[in-house]
N, C-alpha and C positions, 0 to 999 in steps of 0.2 A: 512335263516336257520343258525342256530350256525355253526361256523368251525367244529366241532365236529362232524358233522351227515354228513357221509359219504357216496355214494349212489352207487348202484351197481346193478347188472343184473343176475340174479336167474332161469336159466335153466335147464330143462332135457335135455341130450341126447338123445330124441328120433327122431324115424318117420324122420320127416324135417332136423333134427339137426344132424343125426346120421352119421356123418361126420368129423372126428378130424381134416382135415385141414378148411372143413367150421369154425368149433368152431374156432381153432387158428387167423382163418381171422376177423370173430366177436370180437373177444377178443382185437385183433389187432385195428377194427374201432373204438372201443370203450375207449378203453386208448385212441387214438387220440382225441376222443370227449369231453373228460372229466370225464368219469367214473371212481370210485374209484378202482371196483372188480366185478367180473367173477365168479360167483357159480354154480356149478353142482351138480343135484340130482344123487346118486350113487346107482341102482339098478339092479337086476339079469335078471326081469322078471317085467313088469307091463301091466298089460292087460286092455286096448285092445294093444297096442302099440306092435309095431310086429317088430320093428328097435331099437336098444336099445345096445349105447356103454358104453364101459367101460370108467370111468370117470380118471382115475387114467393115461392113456393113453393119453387121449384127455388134461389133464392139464399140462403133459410135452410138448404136442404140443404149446399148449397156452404158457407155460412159455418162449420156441423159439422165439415166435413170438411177446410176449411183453419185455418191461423192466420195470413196475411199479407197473399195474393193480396186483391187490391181488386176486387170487383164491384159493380154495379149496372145498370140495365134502359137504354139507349140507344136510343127513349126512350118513356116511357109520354107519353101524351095527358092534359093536366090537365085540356081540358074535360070528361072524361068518370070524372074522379076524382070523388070527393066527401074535400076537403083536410085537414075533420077525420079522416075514415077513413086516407088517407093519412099523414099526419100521425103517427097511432099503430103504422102498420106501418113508414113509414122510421123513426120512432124505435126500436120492437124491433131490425130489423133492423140498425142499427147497434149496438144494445148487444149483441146475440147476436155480432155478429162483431165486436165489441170495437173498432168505430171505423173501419170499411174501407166504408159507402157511399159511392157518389156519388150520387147521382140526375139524370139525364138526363130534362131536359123539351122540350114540342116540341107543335104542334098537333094531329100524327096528320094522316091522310089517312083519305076515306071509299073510296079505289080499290078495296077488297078487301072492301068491305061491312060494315066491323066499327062503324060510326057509325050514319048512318040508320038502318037496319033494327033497329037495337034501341034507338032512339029517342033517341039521342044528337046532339049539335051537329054539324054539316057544314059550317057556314060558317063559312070562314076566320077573316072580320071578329069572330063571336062565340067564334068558341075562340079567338084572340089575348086575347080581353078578359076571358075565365072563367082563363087560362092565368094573365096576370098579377094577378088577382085573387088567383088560388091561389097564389101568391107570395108574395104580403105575409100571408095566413092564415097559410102554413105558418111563416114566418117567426116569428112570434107564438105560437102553437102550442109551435113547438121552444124558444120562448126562455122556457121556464118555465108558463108557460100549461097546459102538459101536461106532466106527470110520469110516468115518467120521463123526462130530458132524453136528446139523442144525446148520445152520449159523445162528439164531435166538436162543436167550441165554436169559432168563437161560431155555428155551423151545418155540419149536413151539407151537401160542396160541391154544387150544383147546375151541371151543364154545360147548355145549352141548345145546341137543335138547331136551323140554317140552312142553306138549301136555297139552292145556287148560284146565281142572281147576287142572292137577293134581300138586302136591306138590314134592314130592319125588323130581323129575328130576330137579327140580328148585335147592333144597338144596346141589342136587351135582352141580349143573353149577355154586353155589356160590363159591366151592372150586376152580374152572378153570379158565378160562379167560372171557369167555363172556356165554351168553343165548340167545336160537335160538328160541324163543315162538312162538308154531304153534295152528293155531285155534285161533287165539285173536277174542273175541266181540269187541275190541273197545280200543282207546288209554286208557281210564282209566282204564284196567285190567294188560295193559304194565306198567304202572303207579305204581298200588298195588303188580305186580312181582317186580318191582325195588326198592322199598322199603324193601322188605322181603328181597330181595339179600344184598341191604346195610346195615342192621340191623345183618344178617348171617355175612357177612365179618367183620362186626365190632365188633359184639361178640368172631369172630374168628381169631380177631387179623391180619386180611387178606390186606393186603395193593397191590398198585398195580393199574391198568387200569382196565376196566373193559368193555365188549361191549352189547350191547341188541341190536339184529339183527330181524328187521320185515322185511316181506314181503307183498305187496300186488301189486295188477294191474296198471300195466301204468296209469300213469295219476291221479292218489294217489294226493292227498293235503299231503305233508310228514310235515308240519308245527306240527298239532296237535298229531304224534308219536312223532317227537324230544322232544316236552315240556316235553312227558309224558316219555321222557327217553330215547328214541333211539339211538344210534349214530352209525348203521349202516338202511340206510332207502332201501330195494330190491325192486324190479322191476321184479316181476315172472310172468309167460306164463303159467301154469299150466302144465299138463301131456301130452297135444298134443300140444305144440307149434308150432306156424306158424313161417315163417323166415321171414316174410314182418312183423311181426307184429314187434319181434327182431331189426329188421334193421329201423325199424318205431322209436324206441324207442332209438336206438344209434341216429338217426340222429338227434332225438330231444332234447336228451343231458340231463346231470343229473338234470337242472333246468329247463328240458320241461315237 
């Protein structure tokens, strides 16, 4: 694979997992083995799953317990942030781990009841609209507005999350850092998203790096995502992760 395509391990918090110093010790085996990065699904409530941490906790753990490996949450929901409060936890969070967030945004889903019910936005149209509001705060925020700054300049990368086939969500991740595409059919739709993003940034005058982060199951052939563009290739467990399967997967290392 190109240097480029970086490989990492794409976790919930639940059930098995639901354990900040397990997580931190995973995270731990894992930069030992070769892994690039350490991703956590960041949610309230997912049913059936009856164990279920807070992800923002468990990555200061991780960050203790590494010094390389790249984490961050894949993806929280900004409508239901508050951007100042955000704001001052990615920036610790990136000083405590000396410059290794990303932060992964995205509108959330109310499927699993973590929205309504505790009085949160559910409509699409108004969390697209609180999402890129918190955007431009955070922005402002991190650029000196709050002290301390991230150590990561001129911001921590933000990847934004897009759900197959739709469009919209693509045309903001072209303005950020990277694009988190969920639901892919197939390396050539990663392919056709990453063409519209380079064509968007170059219309947009957007210069800069740029990442497209797949996921799929152990044991992936990651050859045929890199071509079609990838350059971060995940390693996900789904919604009930096993910890053999996890530690199956550190031991056999980002080229097993």
């Amino acid at each position: 694979m190109p240097a480029a395509a970086r490989r990492a391990l794409f976790v919930a918090p639940f059930d098995e997992l639901a354990d900040p110093r397990l997580l931190a010790g995973l995270a731990a085996d894992a930069e030992a083995a070769g892994w690039d990065g350490f991703f956590l699904w960041d949610h309230i409530v997912y049913h059936p799953t009856s164990a279920v941490l807070d992800p923002w906790i468990a990555m200061a753990a991780i960050a203790m317990a590494t010094n390389k490996i790249v984490m961050g949450p894949l993806v929280t929901p900004l409508s239901r942030r508050r951007p100042h409060k955000l704001a001052r936890e990615t920036a610790t969070l990136d000083v405590l781990s000396k410059g290794r967030l990303v932060l992964g945004v995205g509108l959330g889903s109310d499927n699993h009841g973590e929205l309504a019910p505790f009085g949160e936005v559910a409509d699409p149209r108004t969390q697209a609209q609180l999402l890129d509001e918190a955007l431009v705060k955070l922005e402002d925020y991190w650029s000196g507005t709050f002290v301390p700054r991230p150590v990561q300049q001129p911001r921590i990368p933000i990847w934004a999350a897009a759900r197959w086939p739709y469009r919209r969500p693509v045309r903001r991740a072209a303005r950020l850092d990277g694009l988190f595409p969920i639901d892919l059919p197939g390396p050539e739709a990663l392919a056709e998203l990453a063409g519209e993003v380079g064509q968007q940034r170059a219309d947009d005058d957007i210069s800069g790096p740029f990442d497209f982060a797949v996921t799929n199951p152990p044991g992936t052939d990651p050859a045929p995502w890199v071509a079609a563009g990838a350059t971060w290739c995940l390693d996900g467990f789904g919604a009930q992760p096993k910890l053999a399967d996890v530690r199956a997967a550190i031991a056999a290392g980002p080229e097993g």
